[in-house]
N, CA and C of each residue as an Amber inpcrd file, in Angstrom:
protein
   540
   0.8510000  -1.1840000   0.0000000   0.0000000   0.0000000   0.0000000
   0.8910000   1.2400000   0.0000000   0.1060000   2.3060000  -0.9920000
   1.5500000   3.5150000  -0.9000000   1.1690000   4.3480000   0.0840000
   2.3930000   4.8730000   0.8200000   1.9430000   5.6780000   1.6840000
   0.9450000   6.6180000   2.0680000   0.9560000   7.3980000   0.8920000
  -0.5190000   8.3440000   1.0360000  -1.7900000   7.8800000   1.1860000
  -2.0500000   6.3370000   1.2700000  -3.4550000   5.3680000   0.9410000
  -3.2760000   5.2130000   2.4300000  -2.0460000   4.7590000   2.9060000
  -1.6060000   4.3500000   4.3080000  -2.1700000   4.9610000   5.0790000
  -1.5140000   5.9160000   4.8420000  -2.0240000   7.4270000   6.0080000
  -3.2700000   7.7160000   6.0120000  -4.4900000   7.8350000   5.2000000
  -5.4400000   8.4570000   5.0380000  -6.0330000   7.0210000   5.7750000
  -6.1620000   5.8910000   5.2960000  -6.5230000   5.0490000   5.9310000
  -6.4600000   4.7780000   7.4280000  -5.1720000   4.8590000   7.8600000
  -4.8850000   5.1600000   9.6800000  -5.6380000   6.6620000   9.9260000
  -5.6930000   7.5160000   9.0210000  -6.1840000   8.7990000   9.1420000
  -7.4250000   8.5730000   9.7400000  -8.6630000   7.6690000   9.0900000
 -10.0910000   7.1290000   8.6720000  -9.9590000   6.3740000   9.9250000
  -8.9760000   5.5490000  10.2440000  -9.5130000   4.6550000  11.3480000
  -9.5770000   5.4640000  12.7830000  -9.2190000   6.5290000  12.8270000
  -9.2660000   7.2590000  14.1810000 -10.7510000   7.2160000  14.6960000
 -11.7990000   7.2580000  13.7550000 -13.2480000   7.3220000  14.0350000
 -13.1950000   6.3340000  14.5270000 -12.7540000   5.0700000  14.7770000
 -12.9720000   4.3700000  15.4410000 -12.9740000   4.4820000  17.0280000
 -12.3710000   5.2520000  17.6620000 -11.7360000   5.7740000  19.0960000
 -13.4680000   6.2900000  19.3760000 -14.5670000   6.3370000  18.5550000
 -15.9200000   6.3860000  18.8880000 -16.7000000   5.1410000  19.3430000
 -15.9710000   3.9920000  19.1670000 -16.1360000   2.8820000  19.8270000
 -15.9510000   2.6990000  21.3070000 -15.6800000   4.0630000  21.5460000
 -15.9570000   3.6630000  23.4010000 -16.9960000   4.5850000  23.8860000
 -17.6900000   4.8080000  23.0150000 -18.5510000   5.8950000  23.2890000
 -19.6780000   4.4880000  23.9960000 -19.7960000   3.4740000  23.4270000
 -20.7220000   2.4860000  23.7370000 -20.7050000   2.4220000  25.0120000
 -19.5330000   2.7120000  26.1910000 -19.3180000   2.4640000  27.5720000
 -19.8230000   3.6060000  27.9210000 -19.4360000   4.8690000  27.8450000
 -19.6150000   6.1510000  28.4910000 -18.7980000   7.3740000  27.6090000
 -19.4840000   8.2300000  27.8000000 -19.2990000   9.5840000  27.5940000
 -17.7680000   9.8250000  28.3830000 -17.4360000   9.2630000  29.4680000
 -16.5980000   9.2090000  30.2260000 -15.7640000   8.7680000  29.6640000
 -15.6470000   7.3920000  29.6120000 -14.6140000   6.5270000  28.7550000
 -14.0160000   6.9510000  27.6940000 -15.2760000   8.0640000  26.5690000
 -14.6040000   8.4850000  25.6010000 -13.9640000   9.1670000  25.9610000
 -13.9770000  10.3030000  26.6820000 -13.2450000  11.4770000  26.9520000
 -12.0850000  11.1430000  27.7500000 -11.8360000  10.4600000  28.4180000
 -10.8970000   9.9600000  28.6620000  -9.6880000   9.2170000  28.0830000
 -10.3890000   8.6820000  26.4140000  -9.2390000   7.6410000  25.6810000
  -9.1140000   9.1880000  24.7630000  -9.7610000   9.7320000  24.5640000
  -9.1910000  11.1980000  24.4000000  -8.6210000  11.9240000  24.8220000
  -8.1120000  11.8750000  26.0000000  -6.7430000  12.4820000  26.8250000
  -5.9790000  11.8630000  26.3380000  -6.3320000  10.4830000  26.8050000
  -4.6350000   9.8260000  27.1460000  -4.2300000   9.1270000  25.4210000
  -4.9590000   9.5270000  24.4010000  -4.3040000   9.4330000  23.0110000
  -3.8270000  10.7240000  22.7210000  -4.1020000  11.8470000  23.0900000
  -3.1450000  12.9420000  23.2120000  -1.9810000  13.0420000  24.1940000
  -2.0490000  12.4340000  24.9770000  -0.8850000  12.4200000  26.3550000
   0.0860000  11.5410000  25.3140000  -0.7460000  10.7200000  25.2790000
  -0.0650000   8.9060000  24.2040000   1.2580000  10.0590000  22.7920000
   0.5440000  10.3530000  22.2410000   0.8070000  11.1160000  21.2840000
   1.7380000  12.2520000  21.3780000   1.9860000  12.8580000  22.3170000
   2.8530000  13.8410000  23.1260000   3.9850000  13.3110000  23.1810000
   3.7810000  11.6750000  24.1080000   4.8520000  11.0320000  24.4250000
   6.0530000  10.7570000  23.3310000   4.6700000  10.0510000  22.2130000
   5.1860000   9.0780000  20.8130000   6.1400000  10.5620000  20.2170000
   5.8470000  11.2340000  20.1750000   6.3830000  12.2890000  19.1810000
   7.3690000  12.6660000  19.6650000   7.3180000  12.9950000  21.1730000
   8.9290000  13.2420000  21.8180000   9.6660000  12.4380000  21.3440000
   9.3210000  11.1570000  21.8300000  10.3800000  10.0520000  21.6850000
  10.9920000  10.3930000  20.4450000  10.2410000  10.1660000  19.1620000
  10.3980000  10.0230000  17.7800000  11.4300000  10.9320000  17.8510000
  11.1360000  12.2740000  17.8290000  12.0240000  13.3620000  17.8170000
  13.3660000  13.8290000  18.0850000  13.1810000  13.1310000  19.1250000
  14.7890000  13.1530000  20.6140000  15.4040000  11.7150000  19.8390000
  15.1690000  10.5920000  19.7860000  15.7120000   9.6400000  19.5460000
  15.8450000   9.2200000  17.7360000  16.5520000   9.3260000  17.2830000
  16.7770000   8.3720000  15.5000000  16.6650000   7.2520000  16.0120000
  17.2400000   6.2970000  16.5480000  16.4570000   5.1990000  16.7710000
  14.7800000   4.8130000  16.6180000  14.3040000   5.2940000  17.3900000
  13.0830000   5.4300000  17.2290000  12.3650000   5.7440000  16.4090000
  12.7560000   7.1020000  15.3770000  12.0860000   7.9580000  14.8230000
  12.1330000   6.6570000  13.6020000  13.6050000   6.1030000  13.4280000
  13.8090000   4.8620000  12.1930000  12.5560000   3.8590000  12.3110000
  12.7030000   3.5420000  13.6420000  11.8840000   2.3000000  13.6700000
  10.1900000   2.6460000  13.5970000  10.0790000   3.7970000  14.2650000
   8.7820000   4.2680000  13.4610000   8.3190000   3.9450000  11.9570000
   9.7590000   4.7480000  11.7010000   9.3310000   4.8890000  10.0540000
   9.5450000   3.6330000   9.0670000   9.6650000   2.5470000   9.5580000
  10.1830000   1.5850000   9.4150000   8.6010000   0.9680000   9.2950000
   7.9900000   0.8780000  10.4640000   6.6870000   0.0960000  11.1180000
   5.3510000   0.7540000  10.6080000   5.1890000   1.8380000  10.7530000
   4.2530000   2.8600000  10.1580000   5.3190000   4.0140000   8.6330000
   5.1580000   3.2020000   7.6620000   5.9590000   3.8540000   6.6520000
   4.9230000   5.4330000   6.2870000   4.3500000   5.8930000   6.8730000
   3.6490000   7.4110000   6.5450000   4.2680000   8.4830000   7.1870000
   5.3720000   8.8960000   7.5030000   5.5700000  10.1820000   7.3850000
   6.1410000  10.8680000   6.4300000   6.0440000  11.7670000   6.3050000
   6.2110000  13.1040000   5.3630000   8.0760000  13.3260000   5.6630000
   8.3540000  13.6630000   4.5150000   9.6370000  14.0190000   4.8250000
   9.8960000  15.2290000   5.9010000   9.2160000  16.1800000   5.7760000
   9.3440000  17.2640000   6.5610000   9.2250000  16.5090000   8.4550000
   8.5990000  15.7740000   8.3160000   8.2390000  15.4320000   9.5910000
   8.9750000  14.4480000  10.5310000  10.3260000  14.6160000   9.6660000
  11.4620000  13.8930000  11.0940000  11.8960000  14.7950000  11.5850000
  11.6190000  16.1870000  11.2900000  12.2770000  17.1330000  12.2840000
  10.9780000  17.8370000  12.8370000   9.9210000  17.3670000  12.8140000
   8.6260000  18.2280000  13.2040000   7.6630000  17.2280000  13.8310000
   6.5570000  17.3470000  14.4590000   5.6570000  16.9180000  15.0480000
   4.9530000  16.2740000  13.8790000   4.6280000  15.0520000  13.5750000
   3.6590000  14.4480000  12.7120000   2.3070000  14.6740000  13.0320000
   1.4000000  14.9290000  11.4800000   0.2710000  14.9370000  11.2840000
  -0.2540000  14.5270000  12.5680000  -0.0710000  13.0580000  12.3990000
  -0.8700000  12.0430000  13.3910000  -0.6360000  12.3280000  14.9370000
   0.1430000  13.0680000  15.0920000   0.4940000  13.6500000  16.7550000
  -0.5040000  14.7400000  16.9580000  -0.5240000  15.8320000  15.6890000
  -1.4440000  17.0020000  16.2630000  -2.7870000  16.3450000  15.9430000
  -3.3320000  15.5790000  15.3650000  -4.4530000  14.9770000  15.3690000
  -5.0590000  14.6240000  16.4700000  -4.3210000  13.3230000  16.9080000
  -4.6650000  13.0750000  18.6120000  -4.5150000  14.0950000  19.7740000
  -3.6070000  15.1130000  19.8960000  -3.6120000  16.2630000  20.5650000
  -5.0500000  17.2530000  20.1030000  -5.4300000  17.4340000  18.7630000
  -6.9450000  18.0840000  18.6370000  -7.8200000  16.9200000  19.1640000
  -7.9340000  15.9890000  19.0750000  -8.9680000  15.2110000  20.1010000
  -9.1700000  15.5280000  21.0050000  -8.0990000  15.6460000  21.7750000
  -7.6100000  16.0330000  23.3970000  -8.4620000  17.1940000  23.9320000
  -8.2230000  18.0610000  22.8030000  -8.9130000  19.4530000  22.9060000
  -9.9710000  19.7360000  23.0390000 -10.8350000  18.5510000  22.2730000
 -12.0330000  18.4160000  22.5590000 -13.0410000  18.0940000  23.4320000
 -12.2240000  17.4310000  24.7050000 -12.6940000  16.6880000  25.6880000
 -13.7650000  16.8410000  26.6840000 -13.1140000  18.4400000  26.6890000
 -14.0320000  19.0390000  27.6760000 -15.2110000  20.0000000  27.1940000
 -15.2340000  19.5690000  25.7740000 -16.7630000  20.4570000  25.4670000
 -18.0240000  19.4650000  25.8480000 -18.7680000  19.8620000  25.6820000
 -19.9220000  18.9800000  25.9340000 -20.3070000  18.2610000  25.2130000
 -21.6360000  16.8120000  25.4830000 -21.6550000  16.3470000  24.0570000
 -22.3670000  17.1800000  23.4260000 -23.1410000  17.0250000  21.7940000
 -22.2410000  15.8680000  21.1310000 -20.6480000  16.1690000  20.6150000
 -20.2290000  17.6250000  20.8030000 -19.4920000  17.9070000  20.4470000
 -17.9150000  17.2610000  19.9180000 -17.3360000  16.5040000  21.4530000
 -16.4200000  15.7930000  20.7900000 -16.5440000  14.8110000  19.7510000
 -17.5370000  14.0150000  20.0190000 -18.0220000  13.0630000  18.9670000
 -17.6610000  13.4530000  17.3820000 -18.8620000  14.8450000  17.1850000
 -18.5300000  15.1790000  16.0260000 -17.2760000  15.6880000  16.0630000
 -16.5930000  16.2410000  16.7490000 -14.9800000  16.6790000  16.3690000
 -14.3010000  15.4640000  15.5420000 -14.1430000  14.0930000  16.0910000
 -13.5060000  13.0430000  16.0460000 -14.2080000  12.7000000  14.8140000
 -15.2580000  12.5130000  14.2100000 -15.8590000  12.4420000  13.0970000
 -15.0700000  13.0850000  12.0100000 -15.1240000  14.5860000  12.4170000
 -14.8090000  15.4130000  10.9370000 -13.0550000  15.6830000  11.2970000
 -12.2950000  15.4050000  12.3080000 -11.2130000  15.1660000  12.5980000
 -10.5860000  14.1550000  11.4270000 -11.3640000  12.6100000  11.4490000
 -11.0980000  11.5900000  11.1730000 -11.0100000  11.2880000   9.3060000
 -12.1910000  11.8630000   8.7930000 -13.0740000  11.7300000   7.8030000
 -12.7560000  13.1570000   6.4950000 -12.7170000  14.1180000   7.1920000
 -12.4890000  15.3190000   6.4320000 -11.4110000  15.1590000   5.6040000
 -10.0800000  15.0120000   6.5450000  -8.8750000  15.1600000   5.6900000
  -8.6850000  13.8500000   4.5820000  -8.8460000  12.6920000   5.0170000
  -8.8290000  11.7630000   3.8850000  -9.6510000  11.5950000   2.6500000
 -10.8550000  12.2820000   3.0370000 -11.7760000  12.9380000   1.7210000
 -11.1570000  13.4680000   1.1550000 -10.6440000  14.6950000   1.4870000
 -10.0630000  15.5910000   0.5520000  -9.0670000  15.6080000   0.1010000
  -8.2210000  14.6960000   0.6360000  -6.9550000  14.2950000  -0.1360000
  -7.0940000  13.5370000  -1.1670000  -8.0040000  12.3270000  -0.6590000
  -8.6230000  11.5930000  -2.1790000  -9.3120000  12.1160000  -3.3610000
 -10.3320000  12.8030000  -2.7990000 -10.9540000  13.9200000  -3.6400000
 -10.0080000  14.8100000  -4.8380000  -9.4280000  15.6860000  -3.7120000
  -8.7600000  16.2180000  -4.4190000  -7.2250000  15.5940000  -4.8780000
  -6.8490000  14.9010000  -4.7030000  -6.0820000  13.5720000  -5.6300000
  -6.5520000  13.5840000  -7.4480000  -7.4560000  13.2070000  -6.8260000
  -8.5070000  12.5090000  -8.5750000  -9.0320000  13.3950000  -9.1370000
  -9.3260000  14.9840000  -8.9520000 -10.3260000  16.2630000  -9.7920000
  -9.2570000  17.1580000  -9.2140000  -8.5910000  17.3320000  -8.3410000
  -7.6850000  18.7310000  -8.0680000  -6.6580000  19.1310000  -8.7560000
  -6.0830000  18.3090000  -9.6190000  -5.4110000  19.1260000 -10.7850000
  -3.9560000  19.4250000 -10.2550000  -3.4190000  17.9790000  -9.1830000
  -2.4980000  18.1150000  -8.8700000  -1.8640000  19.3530000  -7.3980000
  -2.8790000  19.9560000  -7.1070000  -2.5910000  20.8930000  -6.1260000
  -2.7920000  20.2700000  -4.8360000  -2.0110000  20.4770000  -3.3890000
  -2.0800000  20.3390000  -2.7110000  -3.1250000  20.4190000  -1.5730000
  -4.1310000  21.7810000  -2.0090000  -5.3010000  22.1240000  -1.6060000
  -5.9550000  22.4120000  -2.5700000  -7.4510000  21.6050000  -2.7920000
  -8.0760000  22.2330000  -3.9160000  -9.6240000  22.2470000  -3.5730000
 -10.2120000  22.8830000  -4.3330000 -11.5170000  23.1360000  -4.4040000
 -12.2970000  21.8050000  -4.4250000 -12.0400000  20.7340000  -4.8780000
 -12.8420000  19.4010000  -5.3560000 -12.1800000  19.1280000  -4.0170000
 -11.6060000  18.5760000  -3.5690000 -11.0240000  18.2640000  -1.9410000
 -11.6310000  18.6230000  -1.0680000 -11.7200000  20.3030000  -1.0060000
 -12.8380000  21.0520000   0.1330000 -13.7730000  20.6960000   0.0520000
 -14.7860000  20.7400000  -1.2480000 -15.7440000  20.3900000  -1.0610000
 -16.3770000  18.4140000  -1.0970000 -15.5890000  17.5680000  -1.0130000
 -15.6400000  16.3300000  -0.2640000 -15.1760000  16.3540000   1.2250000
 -14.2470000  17.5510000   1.3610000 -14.2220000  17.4590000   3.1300000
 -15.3970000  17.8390000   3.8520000 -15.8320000  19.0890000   3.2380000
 -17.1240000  19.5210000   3.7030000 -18.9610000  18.9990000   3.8010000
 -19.0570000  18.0540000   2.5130000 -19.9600000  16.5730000   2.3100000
 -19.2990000  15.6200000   3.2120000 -18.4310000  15.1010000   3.1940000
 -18.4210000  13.4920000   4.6090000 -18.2960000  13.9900000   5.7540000
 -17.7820000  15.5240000   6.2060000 -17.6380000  15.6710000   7.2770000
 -19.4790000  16.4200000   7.7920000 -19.9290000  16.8160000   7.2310000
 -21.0110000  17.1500000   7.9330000 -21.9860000  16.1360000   7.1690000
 -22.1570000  15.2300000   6.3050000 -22.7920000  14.2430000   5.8270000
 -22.6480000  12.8720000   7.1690000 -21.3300000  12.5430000   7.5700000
 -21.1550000  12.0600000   9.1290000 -21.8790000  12.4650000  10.1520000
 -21.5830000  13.5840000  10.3080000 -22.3050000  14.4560000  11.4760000
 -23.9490000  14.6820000  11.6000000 -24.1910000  14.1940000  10.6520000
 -25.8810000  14.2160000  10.3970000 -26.1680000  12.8100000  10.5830000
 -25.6530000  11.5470000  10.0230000 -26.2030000  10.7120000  10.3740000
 -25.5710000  10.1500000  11.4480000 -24.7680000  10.6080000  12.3920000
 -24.5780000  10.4920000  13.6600000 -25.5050000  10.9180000  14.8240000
 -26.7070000  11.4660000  14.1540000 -27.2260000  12.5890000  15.1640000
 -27.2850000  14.0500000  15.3730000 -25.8910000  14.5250000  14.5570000
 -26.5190000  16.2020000  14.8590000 -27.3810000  16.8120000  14.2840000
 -28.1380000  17.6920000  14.9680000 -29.0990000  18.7180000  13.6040000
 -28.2550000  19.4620000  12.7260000 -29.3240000  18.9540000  11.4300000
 -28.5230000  19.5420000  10.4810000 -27.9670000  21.0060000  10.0580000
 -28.6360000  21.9920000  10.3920000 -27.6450000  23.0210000  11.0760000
 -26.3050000  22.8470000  11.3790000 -26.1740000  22.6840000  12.3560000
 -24.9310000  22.4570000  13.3280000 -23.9730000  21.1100000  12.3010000
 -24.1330000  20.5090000  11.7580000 -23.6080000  19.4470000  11.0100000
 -23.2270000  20.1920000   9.8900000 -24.2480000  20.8570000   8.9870000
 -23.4070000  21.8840000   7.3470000 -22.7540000  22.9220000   8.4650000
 -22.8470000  23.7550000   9.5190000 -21.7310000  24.6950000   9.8630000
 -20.8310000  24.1850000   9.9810000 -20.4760000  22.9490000  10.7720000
 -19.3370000  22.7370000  11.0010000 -18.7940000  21.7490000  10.2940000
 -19.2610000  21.4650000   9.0470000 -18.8190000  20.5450000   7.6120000
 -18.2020000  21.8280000   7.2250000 -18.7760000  23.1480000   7.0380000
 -18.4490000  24.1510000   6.5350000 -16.6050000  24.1530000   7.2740000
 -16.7390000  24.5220000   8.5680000 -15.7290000  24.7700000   9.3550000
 -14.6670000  23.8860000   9.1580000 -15.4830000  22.2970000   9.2850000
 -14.2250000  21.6090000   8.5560000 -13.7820000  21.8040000   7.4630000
 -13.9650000  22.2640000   6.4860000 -13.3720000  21.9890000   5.0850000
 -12.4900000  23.2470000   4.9600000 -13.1120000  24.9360000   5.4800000
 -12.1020000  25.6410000   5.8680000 -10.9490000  25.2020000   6.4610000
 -10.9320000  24.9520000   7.6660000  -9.6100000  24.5690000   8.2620000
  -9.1990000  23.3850000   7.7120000  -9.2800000  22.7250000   6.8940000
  -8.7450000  21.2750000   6.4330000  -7.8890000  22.2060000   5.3600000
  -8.6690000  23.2210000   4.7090000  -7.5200000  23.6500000   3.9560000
  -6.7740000  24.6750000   4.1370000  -6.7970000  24.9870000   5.5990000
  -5.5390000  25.6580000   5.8860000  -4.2550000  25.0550000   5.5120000
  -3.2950000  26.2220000   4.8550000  -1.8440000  25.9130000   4.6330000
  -0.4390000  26.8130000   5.5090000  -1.3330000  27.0800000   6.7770000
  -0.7500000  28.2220000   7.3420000   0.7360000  27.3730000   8.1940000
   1.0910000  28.1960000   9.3660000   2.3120000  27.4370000   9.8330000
   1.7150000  26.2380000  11.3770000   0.6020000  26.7620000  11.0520000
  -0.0830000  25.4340000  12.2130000  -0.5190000  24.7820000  11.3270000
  -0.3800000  23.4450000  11.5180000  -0.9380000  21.8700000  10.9080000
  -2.7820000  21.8770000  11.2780000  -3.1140000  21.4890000   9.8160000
  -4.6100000  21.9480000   9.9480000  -4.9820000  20.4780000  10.7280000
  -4.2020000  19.5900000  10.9060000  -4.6210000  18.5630000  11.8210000
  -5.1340000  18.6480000  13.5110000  -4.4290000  19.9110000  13.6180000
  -4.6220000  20.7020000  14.8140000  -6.0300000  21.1860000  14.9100000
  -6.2320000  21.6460000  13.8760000  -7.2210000  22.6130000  14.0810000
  -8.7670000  22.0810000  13.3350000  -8.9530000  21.0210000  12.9160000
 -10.5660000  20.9330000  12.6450000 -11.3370000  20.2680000  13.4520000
 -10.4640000  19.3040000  14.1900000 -11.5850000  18.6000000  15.4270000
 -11.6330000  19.6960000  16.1810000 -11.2160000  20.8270000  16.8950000
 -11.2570000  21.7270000  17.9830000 -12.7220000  23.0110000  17.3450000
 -11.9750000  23.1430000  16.1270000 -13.1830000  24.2510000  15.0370000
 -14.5570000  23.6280000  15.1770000 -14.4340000  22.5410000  14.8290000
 -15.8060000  21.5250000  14.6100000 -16.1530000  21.4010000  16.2050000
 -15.5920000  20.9660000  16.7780000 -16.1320000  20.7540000  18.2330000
 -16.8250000  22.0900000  18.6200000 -15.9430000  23.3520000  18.2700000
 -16.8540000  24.6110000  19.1060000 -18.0950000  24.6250000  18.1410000
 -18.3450000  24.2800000  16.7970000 -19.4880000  24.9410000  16.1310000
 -20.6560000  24.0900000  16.3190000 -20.3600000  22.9660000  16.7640000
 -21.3890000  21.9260000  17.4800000 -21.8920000  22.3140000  18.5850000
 -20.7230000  22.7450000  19.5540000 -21.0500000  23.1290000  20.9760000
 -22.3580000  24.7740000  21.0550000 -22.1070000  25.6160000  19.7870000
 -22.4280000  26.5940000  19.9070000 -24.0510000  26.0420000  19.3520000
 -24.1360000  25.5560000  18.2120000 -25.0390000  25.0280000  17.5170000
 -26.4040000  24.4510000  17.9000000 -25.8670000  23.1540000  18.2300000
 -26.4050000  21.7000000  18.4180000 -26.9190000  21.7030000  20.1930000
C-alpha cells in the first residue's frame, strides 16, 4: 500500500476511538486524553531519539519528509482530540468524526479532480460533504452538522504554519457546541 493510501486510511480509522462511546461519555473522553498524552509522548520520543524515529518509520511507513524534524500529522491529530474533551456532548463526537473523515476525503478527492494541487476546491468540497454528511447521520441537527462541515473543510484547507490537523476537530467541536 503507498503511503498516502496508508495514512489516510490510519487517518479514517481514528473514528474508530468512537467505539468507546458504547461504555460512556466518560470513557470516551478519557481515551481522548490519554491518546493525546499517548501522542505527546510518541512524538517526543520520535524526535529526541533516531532510533526510534527509524523504527517508526520503518513500522508505520507514513511520514512526510518534513516530519522527522517536526511533530507528525498524526500527533497534532490526537492532541486536537484532546482538545475536545471538555466540550460537551455531542461535540467531541462530532470533532472526532470530521477530525477523522475530512482530511482523507479531501486528499482523495482532491487527488482525482484537483489538478495536482495540494489544496483544492474538489477536496474542500468532499471534506465539507463526509464531514457534515457524518455528522448528520450520527445525530446532529442539520444546522450544526453543514456549519461545522463548513468549518471543517475551511480549516482542512488551511496551509498556514499550524498543521490543519490541529485545528478541525477543535473548530468543529466549538461549532457543534455553539449550535447543536
Amino acid at each position: 500500500m503507498k503511503a498516502g493510501a496508508l495514512r489516510a486510511l490510519l487517518h479514517a480509522a481514528t473514528a474508530l476511538l468512537l467505539v468507546t462511546l458504547l461504555h460512556s461519555w466518560q470513557a470516551f473522553r478519557g481515551t481522548l486524553v490519554l491518546g493525546g498524552l499517548a501522542a505527546v509522548a510518541v512524538e517526543a520520543l520520535r524526535l529526541s531519539r533516531p532510533q526510534i524515529r527509524d523504527l517508526l518509520a520503518r513500522w508505520v511507513p507514513v511520514f512526510r519528509p518534513h516530519e522527522a524534524a517536526r511533530p507528525s500529522g498524526a500527533g497534532w491529530l490526537f492532541v486536537s482530540y484532546a482538545l475536545t474533551a471538555w466540550m460537551p456532548a455531542p461535540a467531541p463526537a462530532a470533532a472526532v468524526l470530521a477530525g477523522a473523515l475530512a482530511d482523507p476525503a479531501a486528499a482523495m478527492v482532491g487527488g482525482w479532480f484537483g489538478g495536482g494541487l495540494a489544496k483544492s476546491w474538489p477536496g474542500s468540497v468532499a471534506a465539507l460533504t463526509v464531514a457534515a454528511g457524518a455528522m448528520w447521520l450520527a445525530g446532529i441537527p442539520p444546522l450544526a452538522a453543514g456549519a461545522a462541515g463548513l468549518a471543517a473543510a475551511a480549516l482542512e484547507r488551511w496551509s498556514g504554519p499550524v498543521n490543519d490537523n490541529l485545528l478541525v476537530a477543535p473548530g468543529v467541536g466549538l461549532v457543534v457546541w455553539w449550535l447543536a
